[in-house]
N, C-alpha and C positions, 0 to 999 in steps of 0.2 A: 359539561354538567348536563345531566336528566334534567328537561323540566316539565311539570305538569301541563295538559294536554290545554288546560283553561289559561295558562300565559300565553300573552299578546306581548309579542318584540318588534318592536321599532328602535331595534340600537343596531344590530348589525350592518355593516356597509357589504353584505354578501348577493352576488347576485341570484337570482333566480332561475332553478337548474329546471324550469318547463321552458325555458328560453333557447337552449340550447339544442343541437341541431343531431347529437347523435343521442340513440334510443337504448341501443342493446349491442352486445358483442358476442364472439365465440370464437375463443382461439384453440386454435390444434395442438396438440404435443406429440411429439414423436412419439410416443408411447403408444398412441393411438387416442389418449384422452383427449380431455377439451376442459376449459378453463373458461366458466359463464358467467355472462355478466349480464343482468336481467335487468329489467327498467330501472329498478329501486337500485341497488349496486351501480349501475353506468352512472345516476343521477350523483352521487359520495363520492365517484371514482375521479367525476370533474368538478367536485367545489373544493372549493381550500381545506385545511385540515392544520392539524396540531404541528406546531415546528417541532418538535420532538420526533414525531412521527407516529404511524398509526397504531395504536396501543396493540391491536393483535399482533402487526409486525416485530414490533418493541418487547413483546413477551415471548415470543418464538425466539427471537434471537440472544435474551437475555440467558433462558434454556441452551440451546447454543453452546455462547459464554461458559457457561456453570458446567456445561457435559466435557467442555474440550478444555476449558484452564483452569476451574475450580477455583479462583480468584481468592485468596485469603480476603481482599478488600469487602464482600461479601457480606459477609456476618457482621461488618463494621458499620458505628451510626457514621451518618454525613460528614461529623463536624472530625469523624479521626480521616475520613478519603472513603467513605463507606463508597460502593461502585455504585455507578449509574451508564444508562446507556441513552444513545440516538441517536436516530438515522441523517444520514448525509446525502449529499447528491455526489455518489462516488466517493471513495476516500481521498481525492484531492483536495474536494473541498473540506472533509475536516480539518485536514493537513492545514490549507490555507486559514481557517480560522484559528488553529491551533497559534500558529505561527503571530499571526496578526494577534493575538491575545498575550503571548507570552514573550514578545522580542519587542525592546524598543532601542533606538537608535543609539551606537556603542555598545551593546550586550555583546559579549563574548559568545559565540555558538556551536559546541562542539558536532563533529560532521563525520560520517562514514568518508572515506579518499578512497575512491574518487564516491562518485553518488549519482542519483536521480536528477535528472534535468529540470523535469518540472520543479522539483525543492527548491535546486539552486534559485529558479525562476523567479519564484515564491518569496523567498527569503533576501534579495539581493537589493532590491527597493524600499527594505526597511530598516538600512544602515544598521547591519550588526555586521559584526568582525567574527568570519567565521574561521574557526580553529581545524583541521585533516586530523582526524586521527586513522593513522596506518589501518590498513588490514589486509592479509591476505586469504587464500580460498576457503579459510574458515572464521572469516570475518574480522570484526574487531578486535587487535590486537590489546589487549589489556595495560600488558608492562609499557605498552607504546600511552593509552589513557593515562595510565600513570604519571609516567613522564611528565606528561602535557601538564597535568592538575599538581604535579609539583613544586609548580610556580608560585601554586596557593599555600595559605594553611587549612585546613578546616576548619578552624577557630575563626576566619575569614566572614565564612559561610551565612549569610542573610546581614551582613554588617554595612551601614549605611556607607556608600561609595564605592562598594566592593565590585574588583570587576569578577572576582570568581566567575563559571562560566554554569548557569543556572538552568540551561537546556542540554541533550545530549538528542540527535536523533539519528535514527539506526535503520536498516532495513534487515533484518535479520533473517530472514529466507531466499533463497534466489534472488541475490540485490540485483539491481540494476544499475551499474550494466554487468557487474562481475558473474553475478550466480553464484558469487560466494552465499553457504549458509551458516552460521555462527554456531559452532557447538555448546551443550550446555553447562559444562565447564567453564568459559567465557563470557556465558550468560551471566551465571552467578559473580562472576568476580568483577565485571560490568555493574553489576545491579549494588555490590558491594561497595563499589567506590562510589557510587551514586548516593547509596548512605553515607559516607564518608563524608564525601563533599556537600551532599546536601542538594544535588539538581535530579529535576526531573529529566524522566527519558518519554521520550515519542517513537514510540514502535511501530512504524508504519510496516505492516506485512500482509501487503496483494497478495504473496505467494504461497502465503500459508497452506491452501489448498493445493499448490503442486508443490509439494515434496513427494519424491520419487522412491525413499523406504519408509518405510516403519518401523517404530511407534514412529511418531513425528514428534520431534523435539520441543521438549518443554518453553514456552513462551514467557516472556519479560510477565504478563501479567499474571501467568500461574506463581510466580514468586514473589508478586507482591505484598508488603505484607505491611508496609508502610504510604501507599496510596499515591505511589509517586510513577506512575505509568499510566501515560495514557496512549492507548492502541486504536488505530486504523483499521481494521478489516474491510476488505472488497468483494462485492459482485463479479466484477467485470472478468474475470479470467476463469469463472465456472459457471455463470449463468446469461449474462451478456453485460458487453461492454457499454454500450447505448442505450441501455435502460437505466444509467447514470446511479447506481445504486450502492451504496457502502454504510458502515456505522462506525461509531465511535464510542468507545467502552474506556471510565478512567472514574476518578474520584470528582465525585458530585457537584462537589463546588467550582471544579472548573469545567465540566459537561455544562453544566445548568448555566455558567455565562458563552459558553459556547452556542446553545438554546437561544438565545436572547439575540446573540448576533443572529445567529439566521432568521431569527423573526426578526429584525430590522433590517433584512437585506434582501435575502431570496424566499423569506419566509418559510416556504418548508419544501420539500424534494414531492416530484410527481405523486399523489394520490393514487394518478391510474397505474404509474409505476409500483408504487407500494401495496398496495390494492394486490396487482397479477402477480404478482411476488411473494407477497402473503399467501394467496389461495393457494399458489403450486406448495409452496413450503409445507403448510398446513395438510394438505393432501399426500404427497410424500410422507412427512414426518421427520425427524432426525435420521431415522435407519434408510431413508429412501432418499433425504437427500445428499447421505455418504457415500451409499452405492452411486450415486451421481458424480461424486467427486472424483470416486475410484476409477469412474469408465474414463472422466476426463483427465486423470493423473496417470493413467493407460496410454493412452492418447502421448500427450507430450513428452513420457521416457519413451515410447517407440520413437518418435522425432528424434528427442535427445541423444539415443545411439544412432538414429542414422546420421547425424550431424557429425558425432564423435568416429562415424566409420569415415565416413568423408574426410574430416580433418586428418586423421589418420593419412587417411591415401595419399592425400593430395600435398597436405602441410606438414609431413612427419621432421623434414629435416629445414624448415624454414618460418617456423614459428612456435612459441610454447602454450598451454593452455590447463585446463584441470578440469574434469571435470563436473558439471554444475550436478547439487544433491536435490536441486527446485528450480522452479521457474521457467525460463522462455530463453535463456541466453549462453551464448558464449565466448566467452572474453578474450580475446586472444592476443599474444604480444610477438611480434614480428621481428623476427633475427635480421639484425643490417637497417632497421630502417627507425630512424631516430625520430620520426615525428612522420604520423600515418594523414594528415590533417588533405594534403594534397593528391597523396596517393590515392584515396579514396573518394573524396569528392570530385576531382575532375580525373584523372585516370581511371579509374572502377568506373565512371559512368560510359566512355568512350569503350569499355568492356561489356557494358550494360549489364553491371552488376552493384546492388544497392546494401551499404551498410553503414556504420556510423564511425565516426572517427572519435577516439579514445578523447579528446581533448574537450566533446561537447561536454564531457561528465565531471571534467574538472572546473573549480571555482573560476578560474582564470583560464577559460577557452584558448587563448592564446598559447598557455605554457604548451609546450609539446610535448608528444606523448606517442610512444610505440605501438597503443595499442587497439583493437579494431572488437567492436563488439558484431557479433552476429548472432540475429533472432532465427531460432528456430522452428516459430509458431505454424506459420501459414504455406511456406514453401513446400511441394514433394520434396519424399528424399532423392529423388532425380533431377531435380532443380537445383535442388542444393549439392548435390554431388557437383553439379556445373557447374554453379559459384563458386566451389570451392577450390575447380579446375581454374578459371580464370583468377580468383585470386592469386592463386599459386605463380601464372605467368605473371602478374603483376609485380608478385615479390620479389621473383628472381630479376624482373628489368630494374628492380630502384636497387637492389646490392649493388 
């Protein structure tokens, strides 16, 4: 709230930013700009601020939203799921409130097989019963959702005791660890049973920004039309990981108790974060900061074929794979070897060669599992050409 120059506050418990020990900043951009923060600015950029997030940030990204999924939710009042947005520290932590707001102990939880680590992480301490639904290199398998929710009736749906399963979350571009991307055709018949049964979906997609053709595939919340999505989007894999920065875009009434938790928890996400983030966006624009996307989705399909010529060379006749249309990953399933868990954590290391074992991504770490995820992101393609070399002897010693 504005308030006139002649009110006197004695409410806030906010401290005093002439106390504080930095003055001004000026950061570089590779562009050759700079991104300034002048007494007044430095002074906003370190005191608290709105748990929503900073209203400039919060209307850029709304823009955004509206340029890239046109959200039927949109033109909706609040009380039908009319769209609302706000910033997170990173999309995990929406994710985590998400979770934390919507799952209570015995809920049914429908899940991408295999999936994200952190989710599992996330999800595993708050006693729900989570349901695999199949998917292969173009994600969730629908007739497989089917199945699943055939257990139910519809007529089930919001009925006291009902375990129907009231969540669905997905990662629908470059998952992790598959790099499966879910076509839109699957979207829609996803989004269909979703009506059907009546549960929300949580579309968590970091990778939205690396998809490697175009158009880029329509998104759970360009379809929605009933308010029952709510999405993640990330920072972290086109502008940086460490500046802890993501949003959450979904129907009002559950953003705004989402709101609430973080002002009773972490209160709101960096300032000076949201702040330098703001200024570049704003300075960029939309059109400047897609060319940005573009230089960076350049970037990781050159990776992505040298990775794919590597496996080629190296793994042609001793592992299967597909490959990824987004993201950072490649999934790969190992001929002869029924459970990668050993081979890779202590063998690969004595090769001095680092990758993850297929089993961290399933619910149950333990089950085994053939298959070996490797990130593309950070390695040369010469590096990785050698990994791929020593994998290879690895494999052929455990046949």
């Amino acid at each position: 709230m504005r308030s006139p120059p002649s009110l006197i506050s004695l409410a806030g418990g906010v401290p005093n930013p002439n106390t504080f020990p930095f003055s001004s900043a000026s950061i570089a951009l590779k562009n050759g700009g700079s991104i300034e923060f002048d007494e007044a600015a430095m002074k906003r950029a370190l005191q608290y601020s709105a748990s929503a997030g900073i209203p400039e940030l919060i209307s850029w990204m709304k823009e955004l939203q509206m340029s890239l999924h046109n959200p039927p939710t949109a033109s909706k009042s609040p009380e039908c799921g009319g769209m609302e947005l706000c910033v997170t520290t990173g999309s995990q932590q929406g994710l985590c409130k998400l979770f934390e707001m919507l799952i209570n102990p015995g809920d049914n939880v429908l899940l991408d097989a295999p999936t994200y680590s952190g989710t599992i992480s996330a999800i595993k301490p708050l006693g729900c019963n989570v349901i695999n639904v199949p998917s292969d290199q173009h994600g969730m398998i629908p007739q497989a959702l089917r199945d699943i929710l055939s257990r139910w009736s519809p007529q089930d749906a919001g009925k006291p005791g009902s375990t129907m399963p009231r969540l669905l979350y997905t990662i629908p571009n470059g998952g992790n660890p598959t790099g499966a991307s879910m076509t839109e055709d699957r979207k829609r018949a996803v989004y269909e049973l979703a009506q059907e049964y009546d549960f929300l979906i949580i579309e968590d997609d970091p990778y939205y920004f690396l998809q490697f053709e175009k158009p880029w595939a329509p998104s759970f919340l360009s379809m929605d039309v009933d308010g029952r999505i709510l999405r993640t989007d990330s920072f972290s894999k086109i502008l940086s990981s460490g500046l802890r920065l993501g949003f959450l875009t979904g129907p009002k009434p559950l953003v705004d108790r989402v709101i609430l938790h973080i002002q009773s928890s972490t209160m709101h996400t960096s300032t000076f974060t949201q702040l330098l983030v703001s200024k570049l966006l704003h300075g960029w624009g939309q059109e400047g900061f897609l060319r940005h996307v573009d230089s960076v989705v350049e970037f990781y399909r050159t990776q992505r074929d040298a990775a794919l010529g590597s496996a080629d060379r190296w793994l042609k006749d001793l592992a299967d794979w597909h490959p990824p249309a987004a993201g950072m990953f490649l999934w790969l399933r190992l001929r002869g070897v029924s459970d990668t868990h050993e081979l890779i954590t202590k063998k690969a290391l004595e090769k001095e060669v680092l990758l993850v074992p297929g089993g961290a991504f399933n619910i149950d770490s333990s089950q085994p599992s053939p298959h070996v995820r490797a990130s593309f992101s950070l390695s040369s393609p010469e590096r990785m050409d050698e990994a791929f070399r020593r994998l290879s002897e690895l494999i052929k010693e455990a046949q």
